[in-house]
VEXDOKE-855700 format. One record per atom (N, C-alpha, C, O): residue in three letters; x, y, z; atom name. Coordinates in nm, 3 decimals, always signed. Layout:
{aa = Ala&px = X&py = Y&pz = Z&at = CA}
...
***
This chain:
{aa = Unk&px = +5.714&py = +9.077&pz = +7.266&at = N}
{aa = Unk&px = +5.731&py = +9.137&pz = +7.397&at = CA}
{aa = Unk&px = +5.871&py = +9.197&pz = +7.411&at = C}
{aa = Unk&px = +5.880&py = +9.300&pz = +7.479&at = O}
{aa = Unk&px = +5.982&py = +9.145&pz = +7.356&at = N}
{aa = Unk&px = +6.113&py = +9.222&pz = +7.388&at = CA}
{aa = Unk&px = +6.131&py = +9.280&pz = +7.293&at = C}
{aa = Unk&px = +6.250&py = +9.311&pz = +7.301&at = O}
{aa = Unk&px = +6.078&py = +9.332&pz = +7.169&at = N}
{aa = Unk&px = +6.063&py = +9.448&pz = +7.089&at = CA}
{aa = Unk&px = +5.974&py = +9.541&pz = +7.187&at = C}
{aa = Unk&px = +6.041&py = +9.633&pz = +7.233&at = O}
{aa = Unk&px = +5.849&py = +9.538&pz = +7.226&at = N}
{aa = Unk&px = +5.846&py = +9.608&pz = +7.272&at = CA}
{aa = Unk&px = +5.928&py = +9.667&pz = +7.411&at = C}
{aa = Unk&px = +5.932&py = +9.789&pz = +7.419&at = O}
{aa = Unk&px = +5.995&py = +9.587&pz = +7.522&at = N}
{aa = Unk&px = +6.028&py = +9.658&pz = +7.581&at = CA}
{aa = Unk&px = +6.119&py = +9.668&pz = +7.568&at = C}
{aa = Unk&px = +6.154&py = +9.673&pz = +7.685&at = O}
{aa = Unk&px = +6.266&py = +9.682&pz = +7.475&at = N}
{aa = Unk&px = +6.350&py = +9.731&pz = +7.414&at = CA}
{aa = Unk&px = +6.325&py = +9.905&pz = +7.346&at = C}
{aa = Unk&px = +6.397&py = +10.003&pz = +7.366&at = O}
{aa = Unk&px = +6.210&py = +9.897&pz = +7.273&at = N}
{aa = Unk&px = +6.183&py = +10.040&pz = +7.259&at = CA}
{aa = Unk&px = +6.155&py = +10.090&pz = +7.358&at = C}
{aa = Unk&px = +6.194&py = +10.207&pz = +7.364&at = O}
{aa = Unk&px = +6.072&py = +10.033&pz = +7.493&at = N}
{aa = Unk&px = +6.076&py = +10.114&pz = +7.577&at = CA}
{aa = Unk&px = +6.169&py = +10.162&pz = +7.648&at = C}
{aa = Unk&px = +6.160&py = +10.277&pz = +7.689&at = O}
{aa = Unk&px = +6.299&py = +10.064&pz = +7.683&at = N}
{aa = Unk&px = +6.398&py = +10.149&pz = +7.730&at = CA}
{aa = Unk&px = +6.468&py = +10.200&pz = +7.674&at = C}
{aa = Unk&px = +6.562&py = +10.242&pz = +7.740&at = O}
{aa = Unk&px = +6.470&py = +10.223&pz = +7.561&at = N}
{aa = Unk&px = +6.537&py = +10.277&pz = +7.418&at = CA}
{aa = Unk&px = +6.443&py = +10.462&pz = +7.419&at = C}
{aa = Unk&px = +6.493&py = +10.575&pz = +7.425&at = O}
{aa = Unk&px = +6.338&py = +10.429&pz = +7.413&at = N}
{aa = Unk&px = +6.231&py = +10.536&pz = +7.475&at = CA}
{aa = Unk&px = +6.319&py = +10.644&pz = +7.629&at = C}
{aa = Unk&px = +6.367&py = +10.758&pz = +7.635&at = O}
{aa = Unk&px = +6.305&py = +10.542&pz = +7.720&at = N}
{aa = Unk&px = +6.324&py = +10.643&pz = +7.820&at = CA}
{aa = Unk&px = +6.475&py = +10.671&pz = +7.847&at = C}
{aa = Unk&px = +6.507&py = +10.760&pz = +7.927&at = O}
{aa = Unk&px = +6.580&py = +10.587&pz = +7.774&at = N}
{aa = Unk&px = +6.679&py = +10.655&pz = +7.765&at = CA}
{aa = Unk&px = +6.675&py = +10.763&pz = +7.654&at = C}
{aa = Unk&px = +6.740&py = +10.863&pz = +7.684&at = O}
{aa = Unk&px = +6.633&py = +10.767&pz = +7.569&at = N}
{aa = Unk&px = +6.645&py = +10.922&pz = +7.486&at = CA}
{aa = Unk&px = +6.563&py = +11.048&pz = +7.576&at = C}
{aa = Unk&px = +6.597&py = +11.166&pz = +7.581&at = O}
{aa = Unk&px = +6.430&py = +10.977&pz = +7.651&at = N}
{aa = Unk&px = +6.405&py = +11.180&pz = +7.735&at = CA}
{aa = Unk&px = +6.486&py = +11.161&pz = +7.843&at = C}
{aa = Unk&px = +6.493&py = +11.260&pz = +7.916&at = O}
{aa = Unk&px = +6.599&py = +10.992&pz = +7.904&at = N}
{aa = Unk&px = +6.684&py = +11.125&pz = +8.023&at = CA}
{aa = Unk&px = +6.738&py = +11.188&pz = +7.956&at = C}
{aa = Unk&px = +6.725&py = +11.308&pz = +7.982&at = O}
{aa = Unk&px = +6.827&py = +11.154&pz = +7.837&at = N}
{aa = Unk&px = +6.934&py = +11.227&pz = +7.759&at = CA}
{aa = Unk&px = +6.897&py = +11.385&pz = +7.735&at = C}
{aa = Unk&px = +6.967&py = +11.477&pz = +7.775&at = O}
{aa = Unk&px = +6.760&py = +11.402&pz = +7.655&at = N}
{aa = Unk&px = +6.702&py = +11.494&pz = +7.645&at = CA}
{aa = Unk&px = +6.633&py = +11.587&pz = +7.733&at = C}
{aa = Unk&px = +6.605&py = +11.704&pz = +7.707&at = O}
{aa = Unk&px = +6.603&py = +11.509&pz = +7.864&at = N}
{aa = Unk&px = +6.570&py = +11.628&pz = +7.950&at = CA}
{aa = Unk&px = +6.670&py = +11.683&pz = +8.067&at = C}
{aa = Unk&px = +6.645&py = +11.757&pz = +8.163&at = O}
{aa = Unk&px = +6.831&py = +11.602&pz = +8.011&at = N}
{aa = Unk&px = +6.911&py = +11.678&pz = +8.096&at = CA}
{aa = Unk&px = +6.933&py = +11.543&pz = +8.240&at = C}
{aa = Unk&px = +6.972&py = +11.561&pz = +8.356&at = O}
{aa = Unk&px = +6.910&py = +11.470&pz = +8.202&at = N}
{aa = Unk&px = +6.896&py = +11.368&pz = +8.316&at = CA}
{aa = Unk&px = +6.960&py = +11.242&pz = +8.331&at = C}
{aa = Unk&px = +6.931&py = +11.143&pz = +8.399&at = O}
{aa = Unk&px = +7.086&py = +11.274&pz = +8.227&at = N}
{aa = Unk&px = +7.213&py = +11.194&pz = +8.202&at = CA}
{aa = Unk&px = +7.306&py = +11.174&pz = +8.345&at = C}
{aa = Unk&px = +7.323&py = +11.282&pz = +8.402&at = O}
{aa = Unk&px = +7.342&py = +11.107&pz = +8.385&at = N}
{aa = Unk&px = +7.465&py = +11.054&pz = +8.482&at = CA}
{aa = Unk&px = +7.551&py = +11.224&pz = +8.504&at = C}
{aa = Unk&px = +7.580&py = +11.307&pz = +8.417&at = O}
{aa = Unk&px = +7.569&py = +11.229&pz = +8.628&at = N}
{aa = Unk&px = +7.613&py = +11.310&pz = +8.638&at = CA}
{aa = Unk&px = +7.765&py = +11.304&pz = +8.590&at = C}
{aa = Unk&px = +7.792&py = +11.194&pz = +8.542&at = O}
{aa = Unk&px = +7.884&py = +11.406&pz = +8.591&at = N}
{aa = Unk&px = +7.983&py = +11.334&pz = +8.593&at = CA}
{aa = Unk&px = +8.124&py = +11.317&pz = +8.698&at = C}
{aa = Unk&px = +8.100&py = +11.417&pz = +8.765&at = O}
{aa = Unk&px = +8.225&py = +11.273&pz = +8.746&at = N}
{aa = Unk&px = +8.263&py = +11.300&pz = +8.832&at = CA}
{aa = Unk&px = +8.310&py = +11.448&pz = +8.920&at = C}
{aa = Unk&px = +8.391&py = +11.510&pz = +8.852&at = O}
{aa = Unk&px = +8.280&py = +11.514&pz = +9.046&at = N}
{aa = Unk&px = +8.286&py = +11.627&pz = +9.088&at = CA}
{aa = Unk&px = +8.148&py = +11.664&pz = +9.060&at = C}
{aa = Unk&px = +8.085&py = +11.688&pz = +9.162&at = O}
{aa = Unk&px = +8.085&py = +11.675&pz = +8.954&at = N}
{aa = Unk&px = +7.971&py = +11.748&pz = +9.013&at = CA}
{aa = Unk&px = +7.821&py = +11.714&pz = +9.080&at = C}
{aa = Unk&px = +7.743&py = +11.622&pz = +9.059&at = O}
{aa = Unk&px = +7.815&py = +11.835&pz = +9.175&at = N}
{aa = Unk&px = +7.695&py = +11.762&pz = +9.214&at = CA}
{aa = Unk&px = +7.554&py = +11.668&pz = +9.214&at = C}
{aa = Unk&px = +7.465&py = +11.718&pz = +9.145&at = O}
{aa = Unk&px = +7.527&py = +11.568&pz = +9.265&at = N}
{aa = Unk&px = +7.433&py = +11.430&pz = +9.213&at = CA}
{aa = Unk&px = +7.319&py = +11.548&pz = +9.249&at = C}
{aa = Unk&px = +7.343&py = +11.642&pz = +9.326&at = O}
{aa = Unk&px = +7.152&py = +11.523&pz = +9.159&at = N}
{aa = Unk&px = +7.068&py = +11.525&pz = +9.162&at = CA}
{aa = Unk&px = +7.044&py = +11.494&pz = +9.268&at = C}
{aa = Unk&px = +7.126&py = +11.430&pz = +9.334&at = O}
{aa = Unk&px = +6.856&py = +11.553&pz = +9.343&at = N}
{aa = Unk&px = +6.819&py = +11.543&pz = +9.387&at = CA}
{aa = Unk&px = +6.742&py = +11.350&pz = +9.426&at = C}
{aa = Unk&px = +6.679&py = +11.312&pz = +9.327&at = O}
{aa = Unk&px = +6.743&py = +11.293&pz = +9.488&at = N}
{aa = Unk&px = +6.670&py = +11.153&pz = +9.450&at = CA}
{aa = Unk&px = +6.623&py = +11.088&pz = +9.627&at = C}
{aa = Unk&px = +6.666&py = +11.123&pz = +9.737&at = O}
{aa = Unk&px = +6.546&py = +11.011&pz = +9.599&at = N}
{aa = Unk&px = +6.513&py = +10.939&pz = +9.763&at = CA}
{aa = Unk&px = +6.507&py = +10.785&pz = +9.699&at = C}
{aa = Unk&px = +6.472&py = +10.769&pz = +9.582&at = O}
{aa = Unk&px = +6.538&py = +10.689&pz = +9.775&at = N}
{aa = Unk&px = +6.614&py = +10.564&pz = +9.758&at = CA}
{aa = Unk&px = +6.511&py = +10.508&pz = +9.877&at = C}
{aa = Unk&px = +6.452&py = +10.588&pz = +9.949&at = O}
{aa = Unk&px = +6.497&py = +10.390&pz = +9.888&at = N}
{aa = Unk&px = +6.377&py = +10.291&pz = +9.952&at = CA}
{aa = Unk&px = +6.547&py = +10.208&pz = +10.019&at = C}
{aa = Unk&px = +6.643&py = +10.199&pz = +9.943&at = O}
{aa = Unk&px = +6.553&py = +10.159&pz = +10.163&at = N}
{aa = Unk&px = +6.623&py = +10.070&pz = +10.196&at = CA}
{aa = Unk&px = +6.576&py = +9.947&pz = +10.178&at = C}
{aa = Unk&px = +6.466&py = +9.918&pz = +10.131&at = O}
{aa = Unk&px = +6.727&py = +9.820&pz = +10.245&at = N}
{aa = Unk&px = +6.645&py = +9.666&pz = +10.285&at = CA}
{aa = Unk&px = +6.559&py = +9.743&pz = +10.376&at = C}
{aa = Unk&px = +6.441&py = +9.745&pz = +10.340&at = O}
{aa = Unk&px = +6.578&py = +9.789&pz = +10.454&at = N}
{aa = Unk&px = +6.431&py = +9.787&pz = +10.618&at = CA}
{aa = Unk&px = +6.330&py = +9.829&pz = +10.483&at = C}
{aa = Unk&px = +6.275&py = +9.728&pz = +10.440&at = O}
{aa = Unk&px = +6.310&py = +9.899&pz = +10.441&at = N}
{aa = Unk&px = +6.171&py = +9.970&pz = +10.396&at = CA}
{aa = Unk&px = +6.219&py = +10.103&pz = +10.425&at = C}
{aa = Unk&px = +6.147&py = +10.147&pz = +10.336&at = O}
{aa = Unk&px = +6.268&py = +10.192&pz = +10.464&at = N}
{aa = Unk&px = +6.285&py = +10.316&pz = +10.512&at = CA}
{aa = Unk&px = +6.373&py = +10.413&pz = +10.421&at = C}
{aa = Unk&px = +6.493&py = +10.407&pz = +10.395&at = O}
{aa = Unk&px = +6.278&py = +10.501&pz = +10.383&at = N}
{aa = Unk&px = +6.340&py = +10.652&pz = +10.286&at = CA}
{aa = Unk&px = +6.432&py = +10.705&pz = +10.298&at = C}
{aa = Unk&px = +6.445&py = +10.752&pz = +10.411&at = O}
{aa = Unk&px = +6.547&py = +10.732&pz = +10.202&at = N}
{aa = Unk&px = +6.624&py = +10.831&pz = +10.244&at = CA}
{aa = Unk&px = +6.631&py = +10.937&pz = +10.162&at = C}
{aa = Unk&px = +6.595&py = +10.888&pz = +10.055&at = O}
{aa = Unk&px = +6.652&py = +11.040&pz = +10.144&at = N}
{aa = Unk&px = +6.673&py = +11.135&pz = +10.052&at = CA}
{aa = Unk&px = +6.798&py = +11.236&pz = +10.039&at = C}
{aa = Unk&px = +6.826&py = +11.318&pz = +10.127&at = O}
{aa = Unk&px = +6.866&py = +11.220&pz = +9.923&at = N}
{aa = Unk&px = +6.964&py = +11.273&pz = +9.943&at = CA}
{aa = Unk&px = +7.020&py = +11.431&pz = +10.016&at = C}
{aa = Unk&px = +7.130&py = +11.463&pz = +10.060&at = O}
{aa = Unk&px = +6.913&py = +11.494&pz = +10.007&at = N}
{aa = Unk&px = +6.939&py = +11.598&pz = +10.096&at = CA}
{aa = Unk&px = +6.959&py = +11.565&pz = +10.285&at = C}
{aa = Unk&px = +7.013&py = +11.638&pz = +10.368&at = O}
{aa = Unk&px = +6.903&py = +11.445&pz = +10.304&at = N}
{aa = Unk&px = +6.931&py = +11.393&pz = +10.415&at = CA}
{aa = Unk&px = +7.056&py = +11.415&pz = +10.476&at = C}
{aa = Unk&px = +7.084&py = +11.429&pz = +10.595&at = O}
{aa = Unk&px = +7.127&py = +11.416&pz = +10.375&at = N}
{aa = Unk&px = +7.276&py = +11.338&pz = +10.399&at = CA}
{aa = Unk&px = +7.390&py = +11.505&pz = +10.365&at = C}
{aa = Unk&px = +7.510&py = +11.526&pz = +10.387&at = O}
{aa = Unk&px = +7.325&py = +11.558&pz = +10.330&at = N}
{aa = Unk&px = +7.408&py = +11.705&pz = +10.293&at = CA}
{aa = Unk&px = +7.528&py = +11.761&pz = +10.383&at = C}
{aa = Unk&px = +7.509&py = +11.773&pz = +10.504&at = O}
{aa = Unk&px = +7.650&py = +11.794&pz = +10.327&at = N}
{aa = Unk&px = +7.718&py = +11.819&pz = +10.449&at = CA}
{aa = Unk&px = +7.815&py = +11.721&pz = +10.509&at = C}
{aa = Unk&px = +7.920&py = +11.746&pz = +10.568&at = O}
{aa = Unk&px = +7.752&py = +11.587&pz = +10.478&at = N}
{aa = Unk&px = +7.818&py = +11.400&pz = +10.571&at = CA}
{aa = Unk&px = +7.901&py = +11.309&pz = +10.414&at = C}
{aa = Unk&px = +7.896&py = +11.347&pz = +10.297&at = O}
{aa = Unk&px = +7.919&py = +11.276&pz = +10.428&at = N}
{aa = Unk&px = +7.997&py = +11.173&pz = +10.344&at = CA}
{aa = Unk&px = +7.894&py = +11.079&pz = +10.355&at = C}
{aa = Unk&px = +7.817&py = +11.069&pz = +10.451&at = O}
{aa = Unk&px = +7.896&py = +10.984&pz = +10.212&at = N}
{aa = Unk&px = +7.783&py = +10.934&pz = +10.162&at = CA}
{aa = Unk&px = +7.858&py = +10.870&pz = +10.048&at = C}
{aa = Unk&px = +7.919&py = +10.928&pz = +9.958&at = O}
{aa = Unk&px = +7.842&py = +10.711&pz = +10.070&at = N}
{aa = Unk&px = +7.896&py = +10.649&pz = +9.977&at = CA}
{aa = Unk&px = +7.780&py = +10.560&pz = +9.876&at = C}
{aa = Unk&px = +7.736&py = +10.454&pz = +9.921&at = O}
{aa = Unk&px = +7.743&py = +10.601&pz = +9.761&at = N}
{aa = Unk&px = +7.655&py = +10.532&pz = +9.683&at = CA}
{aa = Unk&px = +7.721&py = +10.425&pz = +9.615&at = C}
{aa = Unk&px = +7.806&py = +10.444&pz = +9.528&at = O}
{aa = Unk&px = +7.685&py = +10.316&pz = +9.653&at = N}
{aa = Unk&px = +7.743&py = +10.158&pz = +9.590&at = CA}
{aa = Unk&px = +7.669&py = +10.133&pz = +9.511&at = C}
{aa = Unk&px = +7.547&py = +10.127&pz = +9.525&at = O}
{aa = Unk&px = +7.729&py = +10.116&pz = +9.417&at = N}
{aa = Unk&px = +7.668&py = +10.050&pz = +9.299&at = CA}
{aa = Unk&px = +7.742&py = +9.938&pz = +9.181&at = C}
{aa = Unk&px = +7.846&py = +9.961&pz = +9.118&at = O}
{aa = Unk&px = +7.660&py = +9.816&pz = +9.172&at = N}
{aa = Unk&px = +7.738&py = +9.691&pz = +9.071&at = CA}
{aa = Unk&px = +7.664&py = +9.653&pz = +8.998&at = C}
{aa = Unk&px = +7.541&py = +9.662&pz = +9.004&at = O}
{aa = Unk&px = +7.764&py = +9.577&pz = +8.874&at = N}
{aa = Unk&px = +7.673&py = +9.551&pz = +8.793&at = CA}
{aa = Unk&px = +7.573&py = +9.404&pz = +8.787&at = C}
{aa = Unk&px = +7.470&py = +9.376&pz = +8.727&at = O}
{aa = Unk&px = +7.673&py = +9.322&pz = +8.893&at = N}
{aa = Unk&px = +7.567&py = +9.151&pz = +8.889&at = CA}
{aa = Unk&px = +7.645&py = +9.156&pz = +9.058&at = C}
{aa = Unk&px = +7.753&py = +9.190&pz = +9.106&at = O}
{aa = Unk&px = +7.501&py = +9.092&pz = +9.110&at = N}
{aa = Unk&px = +7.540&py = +9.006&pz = +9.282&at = CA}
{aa = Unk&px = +7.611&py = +8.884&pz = +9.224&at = C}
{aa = Unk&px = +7.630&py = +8.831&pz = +9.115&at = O}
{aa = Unk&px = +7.642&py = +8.864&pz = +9.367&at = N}
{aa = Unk&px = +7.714&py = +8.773&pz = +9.367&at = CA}
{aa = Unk&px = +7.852&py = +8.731&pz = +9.278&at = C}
{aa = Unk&px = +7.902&py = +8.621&pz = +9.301&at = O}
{aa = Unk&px = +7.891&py = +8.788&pz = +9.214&at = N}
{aa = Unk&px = +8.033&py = +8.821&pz = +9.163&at = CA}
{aa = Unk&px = +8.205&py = +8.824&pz = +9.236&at = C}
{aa = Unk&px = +8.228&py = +8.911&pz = +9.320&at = O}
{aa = Unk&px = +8.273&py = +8.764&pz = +9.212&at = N}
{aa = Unk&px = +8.364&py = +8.783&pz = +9.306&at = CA}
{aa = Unk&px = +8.448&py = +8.937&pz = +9.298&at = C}
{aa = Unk&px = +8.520&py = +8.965&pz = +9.394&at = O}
{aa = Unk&px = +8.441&py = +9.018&pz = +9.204&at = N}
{aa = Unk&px = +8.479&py = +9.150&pz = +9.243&at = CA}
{aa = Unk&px = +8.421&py = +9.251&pz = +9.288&at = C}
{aa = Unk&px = +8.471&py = +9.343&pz = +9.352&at = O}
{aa = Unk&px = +8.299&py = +9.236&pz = +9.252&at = N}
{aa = Unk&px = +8.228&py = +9.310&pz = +9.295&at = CA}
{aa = Unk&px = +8.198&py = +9.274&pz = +9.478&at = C}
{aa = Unk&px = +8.199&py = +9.361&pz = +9.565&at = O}
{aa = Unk&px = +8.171&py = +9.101&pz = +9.507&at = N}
{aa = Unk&px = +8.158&py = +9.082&pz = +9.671&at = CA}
{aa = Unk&px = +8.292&py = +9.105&pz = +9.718&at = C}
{aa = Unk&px = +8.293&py = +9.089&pz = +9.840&at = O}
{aa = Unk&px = +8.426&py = +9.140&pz = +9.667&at = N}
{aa = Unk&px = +8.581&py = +9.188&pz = +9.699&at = CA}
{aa = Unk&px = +8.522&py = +9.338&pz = +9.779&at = C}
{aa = Unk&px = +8.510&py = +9.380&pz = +9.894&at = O}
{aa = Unk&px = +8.496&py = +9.379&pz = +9.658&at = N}
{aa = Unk&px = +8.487&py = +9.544&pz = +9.712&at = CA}
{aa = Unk&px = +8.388&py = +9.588&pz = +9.764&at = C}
{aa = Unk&px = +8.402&py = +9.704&pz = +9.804&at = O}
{aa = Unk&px = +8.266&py = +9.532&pz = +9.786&at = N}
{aa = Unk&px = +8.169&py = +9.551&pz = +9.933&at = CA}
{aa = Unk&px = +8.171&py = +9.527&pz = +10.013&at = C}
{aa = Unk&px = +8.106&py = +9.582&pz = +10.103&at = O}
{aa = Unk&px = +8.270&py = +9.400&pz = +10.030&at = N}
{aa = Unk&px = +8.353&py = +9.339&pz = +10.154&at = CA}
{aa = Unk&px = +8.454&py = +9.510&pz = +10.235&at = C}
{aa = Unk&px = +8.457&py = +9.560&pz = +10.348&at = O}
{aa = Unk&px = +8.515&py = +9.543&pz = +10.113&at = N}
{aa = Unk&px = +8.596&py = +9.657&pz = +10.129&at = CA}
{aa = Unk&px = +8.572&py = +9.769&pz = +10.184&at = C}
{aa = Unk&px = +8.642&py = +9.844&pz = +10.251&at = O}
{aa = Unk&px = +8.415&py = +9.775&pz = +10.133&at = N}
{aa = Unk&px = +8.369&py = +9.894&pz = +10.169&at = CA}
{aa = Unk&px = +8.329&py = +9.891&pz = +10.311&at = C}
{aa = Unk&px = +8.364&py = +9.967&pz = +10.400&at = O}
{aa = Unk&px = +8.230&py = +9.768&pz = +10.318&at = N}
{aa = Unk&px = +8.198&py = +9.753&pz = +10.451&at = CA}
{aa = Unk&px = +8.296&py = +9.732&pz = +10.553&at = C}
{aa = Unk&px = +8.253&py = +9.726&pz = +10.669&at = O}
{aa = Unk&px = +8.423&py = +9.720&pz = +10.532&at = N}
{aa = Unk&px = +8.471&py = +9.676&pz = +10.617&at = CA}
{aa = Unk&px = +8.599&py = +9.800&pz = +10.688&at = C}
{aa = Unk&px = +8.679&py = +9.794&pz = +10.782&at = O}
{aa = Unk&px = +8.567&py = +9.889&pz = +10.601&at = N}
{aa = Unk&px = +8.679&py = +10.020&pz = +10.556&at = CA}
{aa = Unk&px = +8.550&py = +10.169&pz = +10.647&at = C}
{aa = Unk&px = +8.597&py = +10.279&pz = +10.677&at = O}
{aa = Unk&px = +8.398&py = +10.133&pz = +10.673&at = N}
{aa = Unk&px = +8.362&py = +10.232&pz = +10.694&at = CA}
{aa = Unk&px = +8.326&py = +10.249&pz = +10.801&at = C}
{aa = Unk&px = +8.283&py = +10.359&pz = +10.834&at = O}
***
């Protein structure tokens, strides 16, 4: 089972690479995408066009640097 799903994400990281669907990089513009909230409720980045828009992202909960700087964020916006 973790041979196979090792190739599989081994798999779908080579067609983002290949279809252009690599991480953007800093400055240029993010892809199109729609994101599911906690409520349940859609957003899509064109939503937000125009507004400041902070995408958070970590690598493990519950962490103390990572709960430092969401503390930060939330508390800074």
């Amino acid at each position: 089972m973790k041979i196979i799903l090792a190739s599989f994400f081994a798999l779908v990281s080579a067609l983002n690479i290949s279809l252009g669907l690599a991480n953007p990089e800093m400055g240029e513009i993010a892809p199109g995408f729609h994101l599911q909230d906690q409520n349940n409720q859609w957003h899509e980045l064109e939503d937000y066009r125009g507004k400041w828009l902070v995408l958070y992202f970590y690598p493990k909960a519950d962490t103390p640097g990572c709960t430092t700087e969401a503390c930060e964020f939330r508390d800074n916006i």
